[in-house]
N, CA, C, O and CB atoms as a CASP TS submission, in Angstrom:
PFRMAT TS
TARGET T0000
AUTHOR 0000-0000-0000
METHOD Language model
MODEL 1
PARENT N/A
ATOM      1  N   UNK     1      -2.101  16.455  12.266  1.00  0.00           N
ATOM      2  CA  UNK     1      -3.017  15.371  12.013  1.00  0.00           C
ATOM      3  C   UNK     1      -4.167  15.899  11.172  1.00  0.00           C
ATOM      4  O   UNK     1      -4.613  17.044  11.105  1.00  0.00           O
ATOM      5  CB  UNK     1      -3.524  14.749  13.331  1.00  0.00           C
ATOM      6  N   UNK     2      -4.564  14.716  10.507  1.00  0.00           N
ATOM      7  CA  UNK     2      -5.957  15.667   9.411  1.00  0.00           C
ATOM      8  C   UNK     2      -6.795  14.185   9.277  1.00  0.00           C
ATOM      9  O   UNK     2      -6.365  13.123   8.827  1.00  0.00           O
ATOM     10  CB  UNK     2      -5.274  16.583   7.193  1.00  0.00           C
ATOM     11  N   UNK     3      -8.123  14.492   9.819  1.00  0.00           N
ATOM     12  CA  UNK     3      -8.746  13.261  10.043  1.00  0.00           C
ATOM     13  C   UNK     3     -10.380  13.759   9.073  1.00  0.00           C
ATOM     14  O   UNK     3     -11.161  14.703   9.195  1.00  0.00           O
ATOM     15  CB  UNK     3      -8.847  12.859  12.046  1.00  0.00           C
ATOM     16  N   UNK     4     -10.301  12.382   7.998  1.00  0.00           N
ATOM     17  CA  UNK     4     -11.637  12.876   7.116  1.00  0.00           C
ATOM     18  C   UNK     4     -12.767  11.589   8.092  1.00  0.00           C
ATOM     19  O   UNK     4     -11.967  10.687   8.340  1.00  0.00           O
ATOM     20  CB  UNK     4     -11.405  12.511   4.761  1.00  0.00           C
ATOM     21  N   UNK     5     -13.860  11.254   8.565  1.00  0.00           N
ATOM     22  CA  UNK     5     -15.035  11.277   9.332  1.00  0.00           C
ATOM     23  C   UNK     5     -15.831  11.029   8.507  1.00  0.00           C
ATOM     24  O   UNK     5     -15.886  11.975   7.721  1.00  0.00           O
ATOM     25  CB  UNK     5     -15.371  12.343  10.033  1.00  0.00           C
ATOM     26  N   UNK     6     -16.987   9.682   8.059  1.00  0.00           N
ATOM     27  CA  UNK     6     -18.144   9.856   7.932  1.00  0.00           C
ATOM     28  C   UNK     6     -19.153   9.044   8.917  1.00  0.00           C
ATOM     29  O   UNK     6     -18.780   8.128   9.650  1.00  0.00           O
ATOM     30  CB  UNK     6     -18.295   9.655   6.677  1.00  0.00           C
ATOM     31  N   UNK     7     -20.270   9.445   8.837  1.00  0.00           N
ATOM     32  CA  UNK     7     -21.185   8.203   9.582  1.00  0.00           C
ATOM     33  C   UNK     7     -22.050   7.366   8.906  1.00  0.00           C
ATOM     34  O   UNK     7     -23.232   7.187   9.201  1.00  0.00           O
ATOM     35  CB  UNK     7     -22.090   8.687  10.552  1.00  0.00           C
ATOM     36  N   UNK     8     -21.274   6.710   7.733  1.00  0.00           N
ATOM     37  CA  UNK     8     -21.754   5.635   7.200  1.00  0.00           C
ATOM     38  C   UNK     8     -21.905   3.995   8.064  1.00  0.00           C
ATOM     39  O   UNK     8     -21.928   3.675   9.253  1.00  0.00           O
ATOM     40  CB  UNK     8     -20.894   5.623   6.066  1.00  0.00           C
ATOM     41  N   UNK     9     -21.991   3.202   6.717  1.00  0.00           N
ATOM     42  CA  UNK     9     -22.039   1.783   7.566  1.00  0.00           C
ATOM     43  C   UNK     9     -20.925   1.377   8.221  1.00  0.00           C
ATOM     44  O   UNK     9     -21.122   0.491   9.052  1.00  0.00           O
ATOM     45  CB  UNK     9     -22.329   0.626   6.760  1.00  0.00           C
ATOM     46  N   UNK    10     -19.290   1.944   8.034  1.00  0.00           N
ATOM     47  CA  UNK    10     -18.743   1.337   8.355  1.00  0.00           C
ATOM     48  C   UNK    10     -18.674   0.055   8.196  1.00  0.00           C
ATOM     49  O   UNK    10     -19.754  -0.376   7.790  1.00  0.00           O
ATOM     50  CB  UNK    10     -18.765   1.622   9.009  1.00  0.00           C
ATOM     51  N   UNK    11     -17.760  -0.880   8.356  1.00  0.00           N
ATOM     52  CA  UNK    11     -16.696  -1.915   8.595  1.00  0.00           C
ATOM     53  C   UNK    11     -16.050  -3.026   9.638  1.00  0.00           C
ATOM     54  O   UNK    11     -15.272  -2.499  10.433  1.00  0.00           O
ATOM     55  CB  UNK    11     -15.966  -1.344   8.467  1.00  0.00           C
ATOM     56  N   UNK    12     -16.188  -4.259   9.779  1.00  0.00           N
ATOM     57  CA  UNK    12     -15.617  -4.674  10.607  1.00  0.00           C
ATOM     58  C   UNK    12     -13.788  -4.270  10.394  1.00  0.00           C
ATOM     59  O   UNK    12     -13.183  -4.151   9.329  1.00  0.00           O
ATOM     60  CB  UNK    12     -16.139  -6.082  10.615  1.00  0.00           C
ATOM     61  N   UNK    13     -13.220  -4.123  11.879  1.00  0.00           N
ATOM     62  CA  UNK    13     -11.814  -4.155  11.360  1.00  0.00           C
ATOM     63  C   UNK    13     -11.318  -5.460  11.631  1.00  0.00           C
ATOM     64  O   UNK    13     -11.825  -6.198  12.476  1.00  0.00           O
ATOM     65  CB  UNK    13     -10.884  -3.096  11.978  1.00  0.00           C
ATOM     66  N   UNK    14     -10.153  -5.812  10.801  1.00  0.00           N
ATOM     67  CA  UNK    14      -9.463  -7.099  11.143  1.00  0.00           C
ATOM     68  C   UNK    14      -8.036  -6.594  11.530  1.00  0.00           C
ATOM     69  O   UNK    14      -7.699  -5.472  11.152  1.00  0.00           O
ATOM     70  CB  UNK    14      -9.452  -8.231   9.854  1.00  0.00           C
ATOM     71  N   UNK    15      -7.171  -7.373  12.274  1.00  0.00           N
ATOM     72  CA  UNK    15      -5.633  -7.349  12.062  1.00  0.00           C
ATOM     73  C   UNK    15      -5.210  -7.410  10.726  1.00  0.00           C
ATOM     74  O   UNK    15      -5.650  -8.384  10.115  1.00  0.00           O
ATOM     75  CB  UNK    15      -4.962  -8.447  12.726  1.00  0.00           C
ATOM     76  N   UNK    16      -4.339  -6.501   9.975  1.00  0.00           N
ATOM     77  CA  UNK    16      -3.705  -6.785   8.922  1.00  0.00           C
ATOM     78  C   UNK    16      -2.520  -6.653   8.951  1.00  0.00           C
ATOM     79  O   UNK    16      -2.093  -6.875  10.084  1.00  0.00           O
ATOM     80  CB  UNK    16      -4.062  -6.279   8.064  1.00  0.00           C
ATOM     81  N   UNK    17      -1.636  -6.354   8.129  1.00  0.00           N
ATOM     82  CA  UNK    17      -0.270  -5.834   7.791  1.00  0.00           C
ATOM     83  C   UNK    17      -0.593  -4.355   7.030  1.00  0.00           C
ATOM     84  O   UNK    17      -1.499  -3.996   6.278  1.00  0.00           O
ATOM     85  CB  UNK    17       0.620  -7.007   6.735  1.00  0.00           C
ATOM     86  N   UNK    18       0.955  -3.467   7.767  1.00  0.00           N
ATOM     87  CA  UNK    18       0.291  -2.326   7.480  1.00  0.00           C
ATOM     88  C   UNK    18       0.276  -1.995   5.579  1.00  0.00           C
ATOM     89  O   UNK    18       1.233  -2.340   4.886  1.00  0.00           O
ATOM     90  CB  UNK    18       1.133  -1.124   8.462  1.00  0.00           C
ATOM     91  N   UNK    19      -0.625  -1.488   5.149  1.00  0.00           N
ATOM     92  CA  UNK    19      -0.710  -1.048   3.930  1.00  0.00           C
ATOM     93  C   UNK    19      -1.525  -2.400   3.370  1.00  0.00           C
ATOM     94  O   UNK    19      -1.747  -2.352   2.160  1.00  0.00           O
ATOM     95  CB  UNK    19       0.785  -0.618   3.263  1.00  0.00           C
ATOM     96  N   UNK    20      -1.938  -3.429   3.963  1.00  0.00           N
ATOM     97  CA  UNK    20      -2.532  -4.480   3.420  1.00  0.00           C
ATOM     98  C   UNK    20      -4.246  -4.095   3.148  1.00  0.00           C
ATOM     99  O   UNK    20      -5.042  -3.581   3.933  1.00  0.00           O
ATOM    100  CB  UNK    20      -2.230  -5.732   4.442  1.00  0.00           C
ATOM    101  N   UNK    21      -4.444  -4.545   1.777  1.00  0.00           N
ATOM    102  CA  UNK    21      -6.147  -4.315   1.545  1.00  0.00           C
ATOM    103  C   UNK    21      -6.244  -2.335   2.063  1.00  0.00           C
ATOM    104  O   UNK    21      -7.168  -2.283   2.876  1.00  0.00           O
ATOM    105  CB  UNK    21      -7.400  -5.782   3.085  1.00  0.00           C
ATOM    106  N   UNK    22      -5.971  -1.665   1.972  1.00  0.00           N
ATOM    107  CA  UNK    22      -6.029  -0.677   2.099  1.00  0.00           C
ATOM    108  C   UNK    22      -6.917   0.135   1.022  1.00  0.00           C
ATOM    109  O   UNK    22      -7.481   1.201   1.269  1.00  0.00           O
ATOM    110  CB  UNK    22      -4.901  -0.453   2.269  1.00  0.00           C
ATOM    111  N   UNK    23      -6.949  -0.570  -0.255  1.00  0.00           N
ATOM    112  CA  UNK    23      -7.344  -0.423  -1.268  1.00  0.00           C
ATOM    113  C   UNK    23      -6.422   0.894  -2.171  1.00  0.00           C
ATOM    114  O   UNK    23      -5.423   1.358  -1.621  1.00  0.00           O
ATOM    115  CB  UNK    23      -8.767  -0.300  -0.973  1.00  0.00           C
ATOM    116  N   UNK    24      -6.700   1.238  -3.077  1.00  0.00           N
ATOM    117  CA  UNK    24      -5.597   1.442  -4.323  1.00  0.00           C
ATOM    118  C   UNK    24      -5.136   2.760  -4.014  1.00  0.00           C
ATOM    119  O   UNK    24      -4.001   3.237  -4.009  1.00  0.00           O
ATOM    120  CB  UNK    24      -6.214   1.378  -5.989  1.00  0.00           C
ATOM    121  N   UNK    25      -6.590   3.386  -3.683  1.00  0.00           N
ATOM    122  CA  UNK    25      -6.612   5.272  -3.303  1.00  0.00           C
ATOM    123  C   UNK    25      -5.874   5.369  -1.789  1.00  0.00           C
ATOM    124  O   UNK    25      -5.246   6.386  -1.496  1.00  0.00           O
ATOM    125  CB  UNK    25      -8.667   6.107  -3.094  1.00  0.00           C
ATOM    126  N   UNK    26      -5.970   4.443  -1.017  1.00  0.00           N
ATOM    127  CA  UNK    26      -5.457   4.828   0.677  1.00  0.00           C
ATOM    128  C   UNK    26      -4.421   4.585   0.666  1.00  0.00           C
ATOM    129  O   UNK    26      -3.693   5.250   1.404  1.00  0.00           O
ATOM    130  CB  UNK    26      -5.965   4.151   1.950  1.00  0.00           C
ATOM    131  N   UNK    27      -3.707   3.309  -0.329  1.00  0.00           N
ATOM    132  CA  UNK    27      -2.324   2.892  -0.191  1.00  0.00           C
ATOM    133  C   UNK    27      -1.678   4.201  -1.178  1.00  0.00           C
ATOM    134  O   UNK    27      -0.659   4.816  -0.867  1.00  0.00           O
ATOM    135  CB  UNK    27      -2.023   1.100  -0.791  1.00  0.00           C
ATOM    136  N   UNK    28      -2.325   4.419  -2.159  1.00  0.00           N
ATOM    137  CA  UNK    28      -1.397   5.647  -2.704  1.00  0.00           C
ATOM    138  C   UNK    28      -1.108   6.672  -1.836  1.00  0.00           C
ATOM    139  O   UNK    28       0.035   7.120  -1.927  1.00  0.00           O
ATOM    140  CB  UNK    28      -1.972   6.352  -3.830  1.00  0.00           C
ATOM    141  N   UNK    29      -1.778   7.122  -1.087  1.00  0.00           N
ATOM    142  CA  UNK    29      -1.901   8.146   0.052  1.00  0.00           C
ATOM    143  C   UNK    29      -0.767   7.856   0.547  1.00  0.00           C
ATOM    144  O   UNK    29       0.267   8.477   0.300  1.00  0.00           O
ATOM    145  CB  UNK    29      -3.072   8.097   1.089  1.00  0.00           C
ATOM    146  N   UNK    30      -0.880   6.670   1.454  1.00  0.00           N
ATOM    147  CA  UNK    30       0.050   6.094   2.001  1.00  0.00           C
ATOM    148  C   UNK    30       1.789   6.421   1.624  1.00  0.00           C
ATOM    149  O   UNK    30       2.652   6.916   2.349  1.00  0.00           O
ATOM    150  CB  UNK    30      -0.384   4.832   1.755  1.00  0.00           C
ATOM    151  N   UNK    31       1.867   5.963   0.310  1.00  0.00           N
ATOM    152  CA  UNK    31       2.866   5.841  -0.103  1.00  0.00           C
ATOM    153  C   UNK    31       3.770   7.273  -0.573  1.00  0.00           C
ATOM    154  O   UNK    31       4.974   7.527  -0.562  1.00  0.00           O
ATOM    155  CB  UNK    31       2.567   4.941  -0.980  1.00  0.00           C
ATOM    156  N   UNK    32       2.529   8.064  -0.991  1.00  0.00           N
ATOM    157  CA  UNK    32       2.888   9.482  -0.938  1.00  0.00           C
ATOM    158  C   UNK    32       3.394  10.355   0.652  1.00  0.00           C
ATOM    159  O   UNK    32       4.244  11.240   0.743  1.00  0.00           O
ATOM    160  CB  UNK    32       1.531  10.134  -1.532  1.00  0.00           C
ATOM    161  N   UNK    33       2.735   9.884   1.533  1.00  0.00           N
ATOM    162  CA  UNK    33       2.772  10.422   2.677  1.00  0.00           C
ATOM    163  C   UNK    33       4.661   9.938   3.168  1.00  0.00           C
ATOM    164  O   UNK    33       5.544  10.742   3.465  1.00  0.00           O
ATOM    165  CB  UNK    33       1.296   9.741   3.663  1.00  0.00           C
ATOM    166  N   UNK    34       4.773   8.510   3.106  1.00  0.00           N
ATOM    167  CA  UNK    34       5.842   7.945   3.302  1.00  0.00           C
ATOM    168  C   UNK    34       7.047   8.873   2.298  1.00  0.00           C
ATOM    169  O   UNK    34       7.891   9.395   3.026  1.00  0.00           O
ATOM    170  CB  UNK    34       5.574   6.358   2.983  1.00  0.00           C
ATOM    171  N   UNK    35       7.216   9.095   1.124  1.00  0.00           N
ATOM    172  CA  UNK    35       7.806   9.543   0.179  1.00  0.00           C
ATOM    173  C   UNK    35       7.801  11.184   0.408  1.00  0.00           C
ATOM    174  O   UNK    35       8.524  11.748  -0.413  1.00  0.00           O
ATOM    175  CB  UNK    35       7.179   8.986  -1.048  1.00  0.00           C
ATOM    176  N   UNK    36       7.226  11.966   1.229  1.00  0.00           N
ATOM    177  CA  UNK    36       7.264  13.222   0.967  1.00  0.00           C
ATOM    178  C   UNK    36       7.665  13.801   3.144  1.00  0.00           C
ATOM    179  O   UNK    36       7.906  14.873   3.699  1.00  0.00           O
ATOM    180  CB  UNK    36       5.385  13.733  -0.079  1.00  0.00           C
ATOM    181  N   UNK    37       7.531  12.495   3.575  1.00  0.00           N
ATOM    182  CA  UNK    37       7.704  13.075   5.088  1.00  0.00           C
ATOM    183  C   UNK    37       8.717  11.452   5.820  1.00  0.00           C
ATOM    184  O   UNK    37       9.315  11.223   6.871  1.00  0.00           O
ATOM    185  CB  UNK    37       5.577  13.463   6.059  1.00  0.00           C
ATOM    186  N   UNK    38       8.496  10.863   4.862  1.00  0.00           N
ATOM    187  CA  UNK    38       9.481   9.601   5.721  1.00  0.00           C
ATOM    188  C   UNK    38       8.949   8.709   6.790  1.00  0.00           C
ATOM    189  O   UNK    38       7.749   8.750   7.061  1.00  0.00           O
ATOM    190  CB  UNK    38      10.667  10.247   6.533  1.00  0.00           C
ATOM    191  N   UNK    39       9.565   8.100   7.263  1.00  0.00           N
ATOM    192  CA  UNK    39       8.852   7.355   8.185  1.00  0.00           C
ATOM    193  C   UNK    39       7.452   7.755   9.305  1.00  0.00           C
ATOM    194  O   UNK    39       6.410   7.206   9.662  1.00  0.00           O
ATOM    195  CB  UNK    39       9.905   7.002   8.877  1.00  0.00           C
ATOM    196  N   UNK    40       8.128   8.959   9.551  1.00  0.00           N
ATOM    197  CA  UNK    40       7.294   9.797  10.538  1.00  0.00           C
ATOM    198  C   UNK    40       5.968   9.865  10.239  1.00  0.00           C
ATOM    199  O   UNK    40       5.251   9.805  11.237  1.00  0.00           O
ATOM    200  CB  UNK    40       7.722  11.145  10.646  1.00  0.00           C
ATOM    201  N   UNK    41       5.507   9.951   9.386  1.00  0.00           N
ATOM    202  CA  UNK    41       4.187  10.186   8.509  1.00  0.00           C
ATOM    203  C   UNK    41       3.633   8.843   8.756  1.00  0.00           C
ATOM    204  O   UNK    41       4.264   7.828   8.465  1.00  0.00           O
ATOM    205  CB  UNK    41       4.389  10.574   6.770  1.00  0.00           C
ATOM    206  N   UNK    42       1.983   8.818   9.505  1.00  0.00           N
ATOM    207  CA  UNK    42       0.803   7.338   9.216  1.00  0.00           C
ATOM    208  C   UNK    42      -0.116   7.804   8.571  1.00  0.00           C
ATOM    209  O   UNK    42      -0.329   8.970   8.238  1.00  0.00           O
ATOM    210  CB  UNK    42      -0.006   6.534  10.514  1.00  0.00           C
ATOM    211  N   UNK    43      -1.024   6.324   8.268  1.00  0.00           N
ATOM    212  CA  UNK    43      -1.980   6.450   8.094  1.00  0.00           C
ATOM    213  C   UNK    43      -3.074   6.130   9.146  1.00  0.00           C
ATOM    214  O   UNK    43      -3.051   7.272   9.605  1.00  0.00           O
ATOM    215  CB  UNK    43      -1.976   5.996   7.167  1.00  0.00           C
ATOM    216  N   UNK    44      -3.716   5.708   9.663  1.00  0.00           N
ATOM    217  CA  UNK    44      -4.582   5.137  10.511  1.00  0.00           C
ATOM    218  C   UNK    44      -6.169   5.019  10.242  1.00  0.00           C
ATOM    219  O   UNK    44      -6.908   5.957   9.943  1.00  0.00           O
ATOM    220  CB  UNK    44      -4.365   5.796  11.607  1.00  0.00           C
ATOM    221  N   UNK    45      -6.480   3.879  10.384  1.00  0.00           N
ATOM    222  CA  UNK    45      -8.221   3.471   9.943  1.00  0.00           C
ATOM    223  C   UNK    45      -8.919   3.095  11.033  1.00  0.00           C
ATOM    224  O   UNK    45      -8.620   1.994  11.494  1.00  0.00           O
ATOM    225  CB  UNK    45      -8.478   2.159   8.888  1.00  0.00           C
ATOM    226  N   UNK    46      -9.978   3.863  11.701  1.00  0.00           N
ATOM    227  CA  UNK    46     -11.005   3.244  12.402  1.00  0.00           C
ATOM    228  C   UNK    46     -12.219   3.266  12.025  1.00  0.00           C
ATOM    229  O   UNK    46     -12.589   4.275  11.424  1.00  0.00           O
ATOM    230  CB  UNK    46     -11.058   3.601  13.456  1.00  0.00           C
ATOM    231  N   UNK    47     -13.066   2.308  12.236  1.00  0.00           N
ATOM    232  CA  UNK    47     -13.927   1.682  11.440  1.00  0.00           C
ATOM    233  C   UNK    47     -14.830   0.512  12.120  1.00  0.00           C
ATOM    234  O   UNK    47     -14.464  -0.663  12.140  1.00  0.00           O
ATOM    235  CB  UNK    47     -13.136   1.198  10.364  1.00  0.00           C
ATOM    236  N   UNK    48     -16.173   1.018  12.727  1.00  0.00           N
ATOM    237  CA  UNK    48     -16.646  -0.162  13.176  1.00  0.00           C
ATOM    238  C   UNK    48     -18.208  -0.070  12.535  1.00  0.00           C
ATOM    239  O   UNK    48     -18.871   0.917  12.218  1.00  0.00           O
ATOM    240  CB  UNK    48     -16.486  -0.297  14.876  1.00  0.00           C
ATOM    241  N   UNK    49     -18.472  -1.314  12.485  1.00  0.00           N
ATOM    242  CA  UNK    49     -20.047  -1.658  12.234  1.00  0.00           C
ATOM    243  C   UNK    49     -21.312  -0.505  12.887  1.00  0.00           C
ATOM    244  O   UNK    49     -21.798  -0.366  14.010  1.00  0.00           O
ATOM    245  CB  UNK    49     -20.295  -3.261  13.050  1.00  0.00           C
ATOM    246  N   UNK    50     -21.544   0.239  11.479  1.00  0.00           N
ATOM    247  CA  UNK    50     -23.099   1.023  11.958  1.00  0.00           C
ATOM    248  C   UNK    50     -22.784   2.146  12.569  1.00  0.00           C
ATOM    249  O   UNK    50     -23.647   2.791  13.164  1.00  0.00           O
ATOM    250  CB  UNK    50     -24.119   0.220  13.061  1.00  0.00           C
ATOM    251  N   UNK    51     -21.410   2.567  12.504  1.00  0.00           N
ATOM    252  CA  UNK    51     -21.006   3.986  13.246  1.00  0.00           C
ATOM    253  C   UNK    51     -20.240   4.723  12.220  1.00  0.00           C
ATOM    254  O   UNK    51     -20.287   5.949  12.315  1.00  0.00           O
ATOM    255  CB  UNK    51     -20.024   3.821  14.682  1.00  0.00           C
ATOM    256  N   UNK    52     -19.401   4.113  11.062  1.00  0.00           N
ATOM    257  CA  UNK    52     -18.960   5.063  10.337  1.00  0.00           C
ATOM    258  C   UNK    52     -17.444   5.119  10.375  1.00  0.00           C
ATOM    259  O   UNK    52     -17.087   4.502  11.378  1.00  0.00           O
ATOM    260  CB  UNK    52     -19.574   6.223  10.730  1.00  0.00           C
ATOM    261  N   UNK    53     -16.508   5.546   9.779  1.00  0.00           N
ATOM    262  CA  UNK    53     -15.225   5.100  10.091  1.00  0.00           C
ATOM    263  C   UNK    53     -14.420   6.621   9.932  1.00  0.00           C
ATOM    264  O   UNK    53     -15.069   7.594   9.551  1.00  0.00           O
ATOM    265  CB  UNK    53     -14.697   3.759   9.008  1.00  0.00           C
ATOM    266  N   UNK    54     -13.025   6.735  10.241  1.00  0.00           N
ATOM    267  CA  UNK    54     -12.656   7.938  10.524  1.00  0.00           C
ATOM    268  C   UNK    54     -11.088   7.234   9.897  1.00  0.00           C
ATOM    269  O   UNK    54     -10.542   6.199  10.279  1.00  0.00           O
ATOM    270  CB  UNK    54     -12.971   8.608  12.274  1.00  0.00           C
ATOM    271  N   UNK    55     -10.601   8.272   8.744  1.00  0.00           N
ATOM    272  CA  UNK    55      -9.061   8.185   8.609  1.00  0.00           C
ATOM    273  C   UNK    55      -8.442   9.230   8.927  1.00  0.00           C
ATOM    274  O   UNK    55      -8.970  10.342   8.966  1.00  0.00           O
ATOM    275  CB  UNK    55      -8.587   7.904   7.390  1.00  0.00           C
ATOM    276  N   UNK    56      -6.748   8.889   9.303  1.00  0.00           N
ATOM    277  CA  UNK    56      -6.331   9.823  10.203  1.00  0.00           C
ATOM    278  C   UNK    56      -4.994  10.035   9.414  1.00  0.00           C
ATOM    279  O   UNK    56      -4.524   8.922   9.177  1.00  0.00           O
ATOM    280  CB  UNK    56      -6.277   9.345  11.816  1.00  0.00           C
ATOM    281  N   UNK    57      -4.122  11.131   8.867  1.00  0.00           N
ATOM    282  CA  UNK    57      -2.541  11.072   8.608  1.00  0.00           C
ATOM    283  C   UNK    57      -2.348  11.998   9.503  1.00  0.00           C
ATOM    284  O   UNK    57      -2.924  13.051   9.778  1.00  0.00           O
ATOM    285  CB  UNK    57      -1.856  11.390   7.118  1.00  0.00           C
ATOM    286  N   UNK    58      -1.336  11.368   9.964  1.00  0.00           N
ATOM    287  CA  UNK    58       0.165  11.918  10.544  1.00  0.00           C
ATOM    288  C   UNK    58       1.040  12.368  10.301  1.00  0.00           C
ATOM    289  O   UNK    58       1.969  11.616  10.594  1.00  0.00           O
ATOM    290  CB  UNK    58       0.774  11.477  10.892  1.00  0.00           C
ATOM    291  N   UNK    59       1.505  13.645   9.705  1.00  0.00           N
ATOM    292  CA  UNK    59       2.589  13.981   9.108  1.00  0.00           C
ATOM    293  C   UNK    59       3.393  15.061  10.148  1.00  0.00           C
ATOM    294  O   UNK    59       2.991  15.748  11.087  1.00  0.00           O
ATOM    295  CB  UNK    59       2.191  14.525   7.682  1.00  0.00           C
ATOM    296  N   UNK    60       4.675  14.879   9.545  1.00  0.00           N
ATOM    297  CA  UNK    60       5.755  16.037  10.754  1.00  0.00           C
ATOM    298  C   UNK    60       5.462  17.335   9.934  1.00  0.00           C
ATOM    299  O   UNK    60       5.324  17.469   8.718  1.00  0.00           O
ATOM    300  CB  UNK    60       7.996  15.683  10.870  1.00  0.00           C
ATOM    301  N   UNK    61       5.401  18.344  11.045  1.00  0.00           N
ATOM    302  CA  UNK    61       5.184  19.823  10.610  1.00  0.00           C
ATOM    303  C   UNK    61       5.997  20.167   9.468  1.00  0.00           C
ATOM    304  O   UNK    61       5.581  20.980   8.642  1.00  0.00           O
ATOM    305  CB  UNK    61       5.518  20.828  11.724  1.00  0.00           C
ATOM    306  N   UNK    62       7.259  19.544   9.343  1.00  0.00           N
ATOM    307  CA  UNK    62       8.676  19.794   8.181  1.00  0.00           C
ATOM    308  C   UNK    62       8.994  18.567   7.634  1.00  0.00           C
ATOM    309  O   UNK    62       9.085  17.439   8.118  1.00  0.00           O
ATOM    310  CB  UNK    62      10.219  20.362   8.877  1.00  0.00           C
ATOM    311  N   UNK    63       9.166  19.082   6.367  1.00  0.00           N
ATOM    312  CA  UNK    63       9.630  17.961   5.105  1.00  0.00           C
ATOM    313  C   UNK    63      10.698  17.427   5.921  1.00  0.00           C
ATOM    314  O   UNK    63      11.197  18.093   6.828  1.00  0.00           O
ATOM    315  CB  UNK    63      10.241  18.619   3.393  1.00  0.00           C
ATOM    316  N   UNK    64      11.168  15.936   5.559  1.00  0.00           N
ATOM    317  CA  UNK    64      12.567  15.711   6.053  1.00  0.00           C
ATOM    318  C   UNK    64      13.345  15.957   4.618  1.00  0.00           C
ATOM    319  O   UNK    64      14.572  15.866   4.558  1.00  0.00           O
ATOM    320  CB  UNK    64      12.823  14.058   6.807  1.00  0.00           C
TER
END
């Protein structure tokens, strides 16, 4: 896991679909992560109002 952290304004979160509004740089991530480890590999966004938000990937120790 490799989680980047700031304590900015943060974000309300909403329900989305995954990879939805992610914006251009997180979905590329995304899509790289998917393409180089397969399903196994997330992304994850937490993010609340006035605390700052934290992203998280998930990748398997080995390429598939």
């Amino acid at each position: 896991m490799i989680r980047v952290q700031d304590n900015g304004e943060g974000f309300q979160q909403q329900s989305r679909k995954d990879g939805e509004h992610l914006g251009f740089a997180l979905y590329n991530i995304q899509q790289r992560l998917y393409y180089y480890f397969g399903e196994r590999a997330q992304l994850r966004i937490e993010s609340s109002p006035h605390h700052g938000t934290s992203v998280f990937f998930f990748r398997p120790k080995e390429r598939m």
